[in-house]
C-alpha positions as CSV (number, residue, x, y, z in Angstrom):
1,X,133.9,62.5,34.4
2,X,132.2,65.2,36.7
3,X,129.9,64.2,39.2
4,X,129.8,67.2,41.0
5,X,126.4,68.4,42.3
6,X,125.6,71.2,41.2
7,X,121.9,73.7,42.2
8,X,121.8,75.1,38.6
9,X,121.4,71.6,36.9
10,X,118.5,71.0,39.0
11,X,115.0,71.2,37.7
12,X,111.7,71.0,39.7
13,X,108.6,69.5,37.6
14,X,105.2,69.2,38.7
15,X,104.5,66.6,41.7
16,X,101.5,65.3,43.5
17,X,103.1,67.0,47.2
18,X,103.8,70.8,44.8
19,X,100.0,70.5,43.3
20,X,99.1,70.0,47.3
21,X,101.1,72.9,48.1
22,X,99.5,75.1,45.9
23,X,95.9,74.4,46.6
24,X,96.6,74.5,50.2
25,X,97.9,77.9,49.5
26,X,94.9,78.9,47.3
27,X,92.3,77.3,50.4
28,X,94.7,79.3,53.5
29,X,94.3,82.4,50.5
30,X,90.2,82.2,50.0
31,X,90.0,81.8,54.0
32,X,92.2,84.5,54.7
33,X,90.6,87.0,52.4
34,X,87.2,85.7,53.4
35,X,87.9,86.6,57.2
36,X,89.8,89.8,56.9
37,X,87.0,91.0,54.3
38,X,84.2,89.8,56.7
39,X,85.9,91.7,59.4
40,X,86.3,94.5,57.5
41,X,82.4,94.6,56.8
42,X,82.0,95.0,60.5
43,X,84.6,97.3,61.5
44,X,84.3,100.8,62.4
45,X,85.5,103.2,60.1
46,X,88.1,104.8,62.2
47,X,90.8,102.5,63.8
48,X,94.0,102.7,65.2
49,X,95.8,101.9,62.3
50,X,99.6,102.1,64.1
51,X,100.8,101.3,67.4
52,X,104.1,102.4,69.6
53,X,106.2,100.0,71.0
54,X,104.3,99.3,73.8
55,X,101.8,98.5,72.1
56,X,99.1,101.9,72.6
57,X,98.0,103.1,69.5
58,X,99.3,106.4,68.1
59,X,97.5,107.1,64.5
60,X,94.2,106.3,63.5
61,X,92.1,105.8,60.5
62,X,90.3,103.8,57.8
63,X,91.1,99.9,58.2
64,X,91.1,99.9,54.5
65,X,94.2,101.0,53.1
66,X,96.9,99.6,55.5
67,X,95.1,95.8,55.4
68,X,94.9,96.1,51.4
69,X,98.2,96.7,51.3
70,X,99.3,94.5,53.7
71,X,97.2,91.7,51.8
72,X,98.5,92.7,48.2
73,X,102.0,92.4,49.1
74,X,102.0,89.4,51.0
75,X,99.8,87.8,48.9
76,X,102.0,88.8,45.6
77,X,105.1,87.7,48.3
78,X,103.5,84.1,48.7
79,X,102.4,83.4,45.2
80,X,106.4,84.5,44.1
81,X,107.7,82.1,46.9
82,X,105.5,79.0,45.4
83,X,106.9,79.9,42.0
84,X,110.5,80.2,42.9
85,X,109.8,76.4,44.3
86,X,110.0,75.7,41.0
87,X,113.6,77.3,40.6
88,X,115.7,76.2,44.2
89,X,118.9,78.2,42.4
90,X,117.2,81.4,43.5
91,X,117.2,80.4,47.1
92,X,119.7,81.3,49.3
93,X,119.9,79.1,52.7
94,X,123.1,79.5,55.2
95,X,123.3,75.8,54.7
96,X,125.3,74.7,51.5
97,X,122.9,72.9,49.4
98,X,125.1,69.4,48.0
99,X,122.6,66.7,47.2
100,X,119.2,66.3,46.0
101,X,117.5,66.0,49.3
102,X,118.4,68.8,50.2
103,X,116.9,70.5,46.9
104,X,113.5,68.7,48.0
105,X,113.4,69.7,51.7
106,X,114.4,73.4,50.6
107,X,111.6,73.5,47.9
108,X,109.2,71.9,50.7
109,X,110.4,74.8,53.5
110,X,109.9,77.8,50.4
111,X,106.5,76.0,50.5
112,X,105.7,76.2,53.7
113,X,106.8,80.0,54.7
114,X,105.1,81.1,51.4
115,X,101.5,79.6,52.8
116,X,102.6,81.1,56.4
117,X,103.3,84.6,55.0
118,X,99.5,84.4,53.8
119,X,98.5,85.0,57.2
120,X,99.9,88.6,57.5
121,X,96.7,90.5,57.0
122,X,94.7,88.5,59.1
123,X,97.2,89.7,62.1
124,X,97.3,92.9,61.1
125,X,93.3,93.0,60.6
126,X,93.0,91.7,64.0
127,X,95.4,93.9,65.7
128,X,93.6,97.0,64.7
129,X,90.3,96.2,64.7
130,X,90.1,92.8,67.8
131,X,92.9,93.2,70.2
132,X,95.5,96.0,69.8
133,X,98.2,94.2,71.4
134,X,101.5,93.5,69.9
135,X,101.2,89.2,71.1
136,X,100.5,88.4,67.3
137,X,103.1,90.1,65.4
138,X,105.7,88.3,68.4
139,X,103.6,84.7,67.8
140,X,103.7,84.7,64.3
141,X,107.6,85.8,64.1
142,X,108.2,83.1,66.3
143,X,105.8,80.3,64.0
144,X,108.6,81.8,61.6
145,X,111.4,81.6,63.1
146,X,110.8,78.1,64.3
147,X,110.3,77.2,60.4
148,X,113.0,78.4,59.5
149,X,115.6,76.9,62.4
150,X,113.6,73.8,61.7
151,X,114.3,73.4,58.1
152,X,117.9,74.5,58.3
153,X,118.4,71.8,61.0
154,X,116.6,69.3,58.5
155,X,118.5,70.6,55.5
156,X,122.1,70.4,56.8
157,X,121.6,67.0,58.7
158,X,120.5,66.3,54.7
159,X,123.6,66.3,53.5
């Protein structure tokens, strides 16, 4: 008899904690949208629309095109991460996945960084158009680093 785990026999069904998820994404989604379209309203309609290292701006333009795009594909990124919590074979962690609380505390982190990555346009809507300074991109990156470190940690002292 084989008792070996294995990540391909596993199947995520709907749960009370996934439905949370997923209209906590949908709220952070409406918010989001509603504030970068708001601020949109008000901005001018040339920006600095890219910035050097530094920080200085060095191309300017309309707002519109780069935060659309930004908000598209990280809004099309976050919807595909909730939906691969639904399929934790398709997730690859440096930690080796072995037991089933493992499975629940990678579907949980998938979760979490898919309603993080929502807030991409909102930084780059503020950068361009509140406070061209660089901090936000570096806070943000750290918010997801520390997820991720976190739920590694949690996930390998799973096992």
């Amino acid at each position: 008899m084989d008792n070996q785990f294995n990540i391909k026999d596993i199947k995520v069904y709907r749960t009370t904690e996934g439905t949370l998820f997923e209209i906590a994404f949908a709220i952070v989604a409406i918010i989001v949208w509603g504030i970068v379209a708001w601020m949109l309203y008000r901005a001018p309609s040339i920006v600095a629309t890219h910035f050097d290292a530094s920080g200085h701006p060095n191309a300017y333009g309309s707002p519109l095109p780069p935060v659309l795009l930004a908000g598209i594909i990280t809004t099309v990124v976050g919807i595909a991460m909730m939906v691969t919590a639904y399929y934790p074979r398709w997730i690859n962690m440096p930690v080796e996945i072995t037991n089933i609380r493992q499975v629940k505390l990678l579907v949980r982190f998938v979760r979490v960084v898919g309603i993080t990555t929502l807030i991409i346009p909102l930084i780059i809507t503020y950068m361009m158009l509140v406070h061209q300074s660089p901090l936000p991109v570096f806070l943000f990156i750290a918010v997801l680093f520390a997820e991720i470190i976190v739920f590694c940690i949690l996930i390998h002292k799973a096992r």
